[in-house]
C-alpha positions as CSV (number, residue, x, y, z in Angstrom):
1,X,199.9,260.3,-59.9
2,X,199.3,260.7,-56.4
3,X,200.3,263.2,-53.9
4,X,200.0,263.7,-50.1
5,X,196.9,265.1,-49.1
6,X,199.2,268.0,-46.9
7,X,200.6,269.1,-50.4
8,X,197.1,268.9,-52.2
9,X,195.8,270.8,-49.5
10,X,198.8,272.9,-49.4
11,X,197.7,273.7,-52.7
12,X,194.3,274.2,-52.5
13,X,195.3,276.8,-49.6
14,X,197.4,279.4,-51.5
15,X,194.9,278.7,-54.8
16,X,193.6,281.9,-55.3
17,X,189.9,282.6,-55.3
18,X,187.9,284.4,-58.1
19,X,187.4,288.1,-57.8
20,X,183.4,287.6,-57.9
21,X,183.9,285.2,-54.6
22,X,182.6,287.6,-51.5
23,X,185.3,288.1,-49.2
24,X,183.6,286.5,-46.4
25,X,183.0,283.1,-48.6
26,X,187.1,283.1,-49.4
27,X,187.5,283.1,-45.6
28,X,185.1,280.9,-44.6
29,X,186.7,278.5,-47.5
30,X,190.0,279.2,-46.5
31,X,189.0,278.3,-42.7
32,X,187.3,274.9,-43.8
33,X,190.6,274.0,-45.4
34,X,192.4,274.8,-42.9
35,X,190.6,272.5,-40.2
36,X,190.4,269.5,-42.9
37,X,194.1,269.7,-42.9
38,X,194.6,269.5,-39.3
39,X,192.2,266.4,-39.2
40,X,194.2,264.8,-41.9
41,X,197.4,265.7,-40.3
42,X,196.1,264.2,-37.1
43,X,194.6,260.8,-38.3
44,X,198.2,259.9,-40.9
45,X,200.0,260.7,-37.6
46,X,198.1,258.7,-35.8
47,X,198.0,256.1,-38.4
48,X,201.5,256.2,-38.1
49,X,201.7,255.4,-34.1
50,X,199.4,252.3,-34.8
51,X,201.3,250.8,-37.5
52,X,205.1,251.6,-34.8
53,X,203.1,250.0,-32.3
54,X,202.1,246.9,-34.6
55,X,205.5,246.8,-35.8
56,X,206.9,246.2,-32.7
57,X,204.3,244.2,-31.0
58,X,205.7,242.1,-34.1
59,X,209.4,242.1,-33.3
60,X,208.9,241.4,-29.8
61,X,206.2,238.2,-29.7
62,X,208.7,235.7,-31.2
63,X,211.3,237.1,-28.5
64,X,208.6,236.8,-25.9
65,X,207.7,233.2,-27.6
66,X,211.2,232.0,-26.9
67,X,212.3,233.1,-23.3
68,X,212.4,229.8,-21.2
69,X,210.3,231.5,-18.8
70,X,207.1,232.2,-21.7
71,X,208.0,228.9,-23.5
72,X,205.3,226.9,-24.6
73,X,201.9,229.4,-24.1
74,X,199.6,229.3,-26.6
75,X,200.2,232.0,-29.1
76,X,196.6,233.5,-28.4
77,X,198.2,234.2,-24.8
78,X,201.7,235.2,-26.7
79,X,199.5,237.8,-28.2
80,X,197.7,239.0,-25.3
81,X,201.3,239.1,-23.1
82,X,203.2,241.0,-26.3
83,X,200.3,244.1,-25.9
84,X,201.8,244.5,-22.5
85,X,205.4,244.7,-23.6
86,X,207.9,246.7,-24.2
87,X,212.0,246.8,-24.9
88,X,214.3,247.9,-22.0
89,X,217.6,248.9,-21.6
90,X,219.7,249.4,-18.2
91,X,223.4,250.3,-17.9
92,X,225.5,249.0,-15.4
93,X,224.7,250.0,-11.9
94,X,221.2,251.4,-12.9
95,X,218.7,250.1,-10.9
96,X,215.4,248.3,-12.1
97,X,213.4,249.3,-9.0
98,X,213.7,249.9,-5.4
99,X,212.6,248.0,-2.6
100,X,209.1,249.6,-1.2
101,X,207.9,251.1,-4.9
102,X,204.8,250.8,-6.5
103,X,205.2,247.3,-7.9
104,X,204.1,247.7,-11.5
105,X,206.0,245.6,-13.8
106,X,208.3,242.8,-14.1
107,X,211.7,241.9,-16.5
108,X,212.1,238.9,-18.7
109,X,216.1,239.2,-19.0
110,X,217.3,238.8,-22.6
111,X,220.8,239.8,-21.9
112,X,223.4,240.6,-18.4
113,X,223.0,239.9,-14.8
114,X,220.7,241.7,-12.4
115,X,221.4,241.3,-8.5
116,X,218.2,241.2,-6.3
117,X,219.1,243.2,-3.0
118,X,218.6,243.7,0.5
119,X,220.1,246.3,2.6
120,X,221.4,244.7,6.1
121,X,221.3,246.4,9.8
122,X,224.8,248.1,9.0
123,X,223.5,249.8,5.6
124,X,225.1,247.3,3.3
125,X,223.7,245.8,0.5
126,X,223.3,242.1,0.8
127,X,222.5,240.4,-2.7
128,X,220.1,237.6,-2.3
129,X,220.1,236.0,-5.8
130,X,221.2,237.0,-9.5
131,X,219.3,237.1,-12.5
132,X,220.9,236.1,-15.7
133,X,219.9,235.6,-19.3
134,X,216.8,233.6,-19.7
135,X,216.0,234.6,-15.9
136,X,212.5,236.7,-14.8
137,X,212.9,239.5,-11.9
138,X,210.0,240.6,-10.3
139,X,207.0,238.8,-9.0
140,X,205.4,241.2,-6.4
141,X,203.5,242.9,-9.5
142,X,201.2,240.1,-8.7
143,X,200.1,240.4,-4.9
144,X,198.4,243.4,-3.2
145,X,199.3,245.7,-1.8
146,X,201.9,245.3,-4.9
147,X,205.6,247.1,-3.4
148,X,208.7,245.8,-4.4
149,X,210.4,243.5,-1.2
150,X,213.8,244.0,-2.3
151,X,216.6,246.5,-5.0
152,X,216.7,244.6,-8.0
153,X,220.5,246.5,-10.0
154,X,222.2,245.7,-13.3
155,X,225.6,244.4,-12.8
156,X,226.3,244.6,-16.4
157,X,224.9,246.2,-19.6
158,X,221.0,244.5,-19.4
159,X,218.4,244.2,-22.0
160,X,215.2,242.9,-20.9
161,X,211.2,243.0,-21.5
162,X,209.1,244.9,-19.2
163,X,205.9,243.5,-19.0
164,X,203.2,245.4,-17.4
165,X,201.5,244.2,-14.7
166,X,198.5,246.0,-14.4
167,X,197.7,245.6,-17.6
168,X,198.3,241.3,-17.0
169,X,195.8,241.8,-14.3
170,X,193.5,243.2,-16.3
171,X,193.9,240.2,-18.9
172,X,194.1,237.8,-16.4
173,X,190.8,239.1,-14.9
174,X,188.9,239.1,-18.5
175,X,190.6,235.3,-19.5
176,X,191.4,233.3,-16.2
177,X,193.0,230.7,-18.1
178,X,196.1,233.4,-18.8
179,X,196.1,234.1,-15.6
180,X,196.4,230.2,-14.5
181,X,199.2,229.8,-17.0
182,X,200.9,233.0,-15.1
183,X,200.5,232.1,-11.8
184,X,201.9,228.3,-12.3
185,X,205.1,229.7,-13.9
186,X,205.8,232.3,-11.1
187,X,205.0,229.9,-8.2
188,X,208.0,228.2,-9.2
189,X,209.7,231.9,-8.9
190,X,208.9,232.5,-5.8
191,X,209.7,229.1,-4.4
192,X,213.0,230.0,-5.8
193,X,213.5,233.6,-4.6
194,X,212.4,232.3,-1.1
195,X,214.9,229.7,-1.0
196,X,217.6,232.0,-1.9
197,X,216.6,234.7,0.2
198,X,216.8,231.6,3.5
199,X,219.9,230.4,2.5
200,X,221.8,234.3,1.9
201,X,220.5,234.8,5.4
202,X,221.9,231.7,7.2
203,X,225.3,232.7,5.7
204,X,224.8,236.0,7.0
205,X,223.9,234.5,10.3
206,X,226.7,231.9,10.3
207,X,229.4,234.7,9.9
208,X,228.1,237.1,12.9
C-alpha cells in the first residue's frame, strides 16, 4: 500500500530514536526531516497549481476555439492565445475598465451586453457602441502608449475571457505570424468602433 509522503514522514518524525543515538545526531535527524518535508510539501503543492492551471487551459481552448472572433486559428495559435487566458465575471453595472487606464487586456464576450462609453461636455455618459455575445471589447491593448479611449460597463450579468495583452505581445514578438493573424482580426474592430463612435457623435451633434 501506499501512503502520502506527509504521513510517512509524519511518521518517521515522532519515531523514536534509540537510546545509544547522541542527542545531537537525533536533532540533527529530526532537523533533516523536517526540511525534506517542507520540500515535499512545497513541490505536491506546486504540482498541484500546474496540473489547475492545465486543467483549465483545457476547458477554456475549445471556448476560445469557438468565439466568432478566434474562429478558424490554427490550434498551435489556440494554444499559444489559451496561456494568456483567463475566466471573467462582471455583474451589472461593474465596469470592465476606465477610460485613461493602463490598457492591459481585452474581453472575448461569452455572455451579456457591455456598453462602450464616453463621457460628454455636460458629465453624461454617452454610449458609443454595445458589445454582445460573440462580440470583443478592447483593442487599445495593442497600440502604445496602451490607455483605454473610452468606459467599457456591463449592462447585464457578463461572462467573458480576458486575454492578456502583454503577454500577446510578447507571443506576437517571438512568432509574427500570431501576431498577423491578430492584427487582421482587430483591424476589422477598429474600423467598426470608429464608425460607431462617428455616427454616435453626429446624432449628438444633430440634437444640439
Amino acid at each position: 500500500m501506499d501512503y502520502p509522503p506527509s504521513l510517512l514522514l509524519g511518521s518517521i518524525h515522532h519515531a523514536t530514536f534509540p537510546r545509544t543515538f547522541p542527542n545531537h545526531a537525533v536533532r540533527d535527524i529530526s532537523g533533516w526531516i523536517a526540511q525534506v518535508r517542507i520540500i515535499l510539501e512545497s513541490q505536491i503543492s506546486d504540482a498541484a497549481s500546474i496540473s489547475a492551471g492545465a486543467k483549465a487551459m483545457e476547458t477554456l481552448e475549445p471556448i476560445i476555439a469557438e468565439h466568432p472572433f478566434l474562429k478558424g486559428l490554427e490550434p498551435r495559435y489556440l494554444r499559444l492565445i489559451t496561456g494568456c487566458a483567463s475566466n471573467m465575471r462582471f455583474k451589472a453595472g461593474q465596469y470592465l475598465f476606465h477610460e485613461g487606464e493602463e490598457a492591459n487586456n481585452f474581453y472575448v464576450i461569452r455572455q451579456g451586453n457591455v456598453a462602450l462609453e464616453i463621457h460628454g461636455a455636460k458629465g453624461g455618459a454617452i454610449i458609443l457602441q454595445t458589445v454582445g455575445q460573440g462580440g470583443v471589447v478592447g483593442w487599445s491593448w495593442l497600440v502604445a502608449p496602451y490607455r483605454w479611449h473610452f468606459h467599457a460597463r456591463a449592462l447585464e450579468l457578463t461572462r467573458a475571457i480576458a486575454l492578456d495583452g502583454k503577454c500577446l505581445r510578447t507571443k506576437s514578438e517571438e512568432d509574427h505570424n500570431l501576431g498577423y493573424e491578430l492584427l487582421k482580426r482587430f483591424c476589422d474592430i477598429i474600423v467598426e468602433r470608429l464608425d460607431a463612435t462617428r455616427l454616435q457623435l453626429l446624432d449628438v451633434y444633430r440634437t444640439h
